[in-house]
N, C-alpha and C positions, 0 to 999 in steps of 0.2 A: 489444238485450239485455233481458233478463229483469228485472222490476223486483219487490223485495221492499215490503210492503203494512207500509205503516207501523200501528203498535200506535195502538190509541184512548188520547189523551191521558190517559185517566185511569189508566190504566197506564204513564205514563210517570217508574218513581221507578228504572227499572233505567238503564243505559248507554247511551247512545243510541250507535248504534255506524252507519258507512256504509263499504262495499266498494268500491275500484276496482281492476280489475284488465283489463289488454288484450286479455284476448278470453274469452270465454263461459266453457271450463273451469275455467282459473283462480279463475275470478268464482263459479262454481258448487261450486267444491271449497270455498274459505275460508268461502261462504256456509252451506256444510252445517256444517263444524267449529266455529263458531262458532253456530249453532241450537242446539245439545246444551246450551249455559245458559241457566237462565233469566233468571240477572241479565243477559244483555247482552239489548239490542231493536234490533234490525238495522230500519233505515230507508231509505229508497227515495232517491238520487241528490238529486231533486229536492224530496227535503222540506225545507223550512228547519229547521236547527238551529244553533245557535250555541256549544250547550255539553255536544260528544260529542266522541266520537273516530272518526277518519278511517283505517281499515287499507287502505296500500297495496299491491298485490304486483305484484312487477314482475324480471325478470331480472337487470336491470344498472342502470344511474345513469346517464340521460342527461338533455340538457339542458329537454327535456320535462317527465319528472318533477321535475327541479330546480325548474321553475319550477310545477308543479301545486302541488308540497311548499310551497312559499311562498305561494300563493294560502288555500290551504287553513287556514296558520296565521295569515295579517293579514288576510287578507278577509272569511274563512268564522269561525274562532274557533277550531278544530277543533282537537283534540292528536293528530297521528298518530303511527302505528304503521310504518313499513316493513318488510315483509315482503319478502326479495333473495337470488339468487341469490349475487349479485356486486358489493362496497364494495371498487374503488383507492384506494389509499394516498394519493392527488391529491386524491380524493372527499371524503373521510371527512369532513375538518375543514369544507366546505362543507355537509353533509347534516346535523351538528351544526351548526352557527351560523346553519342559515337556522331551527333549532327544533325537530327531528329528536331523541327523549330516549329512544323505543322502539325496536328494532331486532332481528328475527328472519329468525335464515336458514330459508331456506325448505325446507332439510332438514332441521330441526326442528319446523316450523312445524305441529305438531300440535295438536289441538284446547285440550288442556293450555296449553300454551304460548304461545297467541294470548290465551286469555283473561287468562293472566299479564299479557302486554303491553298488553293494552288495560286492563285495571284499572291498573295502572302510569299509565302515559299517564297514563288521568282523572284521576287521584289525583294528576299533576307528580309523579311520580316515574320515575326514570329505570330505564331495562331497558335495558343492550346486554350480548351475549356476551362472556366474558373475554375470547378473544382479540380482538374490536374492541375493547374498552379498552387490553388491551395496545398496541395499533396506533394508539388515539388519544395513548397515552402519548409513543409514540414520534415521532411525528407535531410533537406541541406542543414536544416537546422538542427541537425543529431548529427550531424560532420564535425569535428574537432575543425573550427579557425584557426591557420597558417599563423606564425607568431612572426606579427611586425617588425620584430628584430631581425629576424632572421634574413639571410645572404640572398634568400629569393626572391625576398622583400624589398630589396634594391629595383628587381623589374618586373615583379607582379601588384605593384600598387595601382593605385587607381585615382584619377584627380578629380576634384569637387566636381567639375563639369562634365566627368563621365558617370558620376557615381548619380548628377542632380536626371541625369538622361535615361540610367539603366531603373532608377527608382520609378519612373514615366512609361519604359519598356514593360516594366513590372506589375505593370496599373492597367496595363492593356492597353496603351497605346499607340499608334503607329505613326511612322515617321512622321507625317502631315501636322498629326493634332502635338506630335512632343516639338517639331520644331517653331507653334503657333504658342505653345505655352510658354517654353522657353523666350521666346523671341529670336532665336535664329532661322538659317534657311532650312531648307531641305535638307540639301546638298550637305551643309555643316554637320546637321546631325549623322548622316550617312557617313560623313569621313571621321567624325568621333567614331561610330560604330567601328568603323574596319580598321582602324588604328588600335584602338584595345584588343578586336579578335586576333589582330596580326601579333600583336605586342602579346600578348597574353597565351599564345596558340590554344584561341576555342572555337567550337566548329559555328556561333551563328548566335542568333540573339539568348536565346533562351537559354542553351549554354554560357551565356556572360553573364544572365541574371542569377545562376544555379551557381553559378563563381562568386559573384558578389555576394551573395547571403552566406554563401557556406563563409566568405572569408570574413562574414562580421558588417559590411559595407551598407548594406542595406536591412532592413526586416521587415 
């Protein structure tokens, strides 16, 4: 496969961004739509980076990707992007909780639209299509809710003001417009965020949203 020439570090203040995809086309289409910015800097398989984002593109979800997808987030550092055909209703809640926050179908998957997700990503903020949130809704919501009483329930609760944030997370909005609604800063809303994924150990926004409905918090 063709490999893209990593940028001279001293230009390294844009995205660091790396493509896999199963075979040459695919690899060479994403890798064009994504050239047309400047902020992103497309890096070669084999460069070490620890603090980019990983666009995958791929048809379906299988147990392959499942397990690429997880390397890439505990091993590598990496916030991906899945780029898909095709998310089962079986899938979904495992592609979110292995860390999975971006998600574009790949009938949209226009140059627009990738850069959305991958700025997204870096930034821990979440991107999926409404109707996959609708699907994750419905999905959590066939989950038995953890019982308040219970011993776990001492450190897996959640305070009005994470609960009034992740309801805002949920609604599709991003840091900017939930800490304008709220009336706090940016910054607050970002250290709410990493305080419950820390406290909570979830991999990233959309897994906190997929936590909160399954536990009842939100609907």
């Amino acid at each position: 496969m063709k490999r893209v020439r990593p940028a001279p570090a001293e230009h390294r203040t844009k995205i660091p961004v790396v493509v896999h995809a199963p075979d040459p086309v695919l690899w060479e289409g994403t890798i064009s739509q994504l050239r047309r910015h400047p902020e992103v800097d497309l890096v070669d398989e084999a460069t070490p980076h620890d603090d980019g984002v990983a666009v995958l593109v791929a048809e379906s979800l299988d147990q392959a990707l499942l397990s690429r997808l997880r390397t890439l987030i505990r091993s590598e550092g990496l916030r991906p992007v899945l780029v898909i055909s095709l998310i089962r209703e079986a899938e979904l809640l495992d592609v979110i909780e292995c860390g999975v926050g971006a998600i574009v179908w790949r009938h949209e998957a226009t140059s627009s639209r990738l850069l959305q997700a991958v700025t997204a990503a870096f930034r821990g903020d979440g991107d999926l299509p409404s109707d996959l949130l609708g699907r994750l809704m419905n999905q959590v919501s066939m989950l038995r809710p953890g019982a308040v009483g219970s011993p776990a329930a001492q450190t897996s609760y959640l305070t009005p003001r994470e609960i009034d944030v992740l309801r805002l997370v949920a609604g599709g909005m991003d840091t900017g417009e939930i800490a304008e609604k709220l009336s706090y800063s940016e910054r607050t809303i970002k250290n709410i965020m990493q305080g419950l994924t820390t406290r909570l150990n979830l991999r990233n926004r959309a897994h906190a949203v997929a936590y909160a409905m399954r536990e009842g918090y939100i609907s």
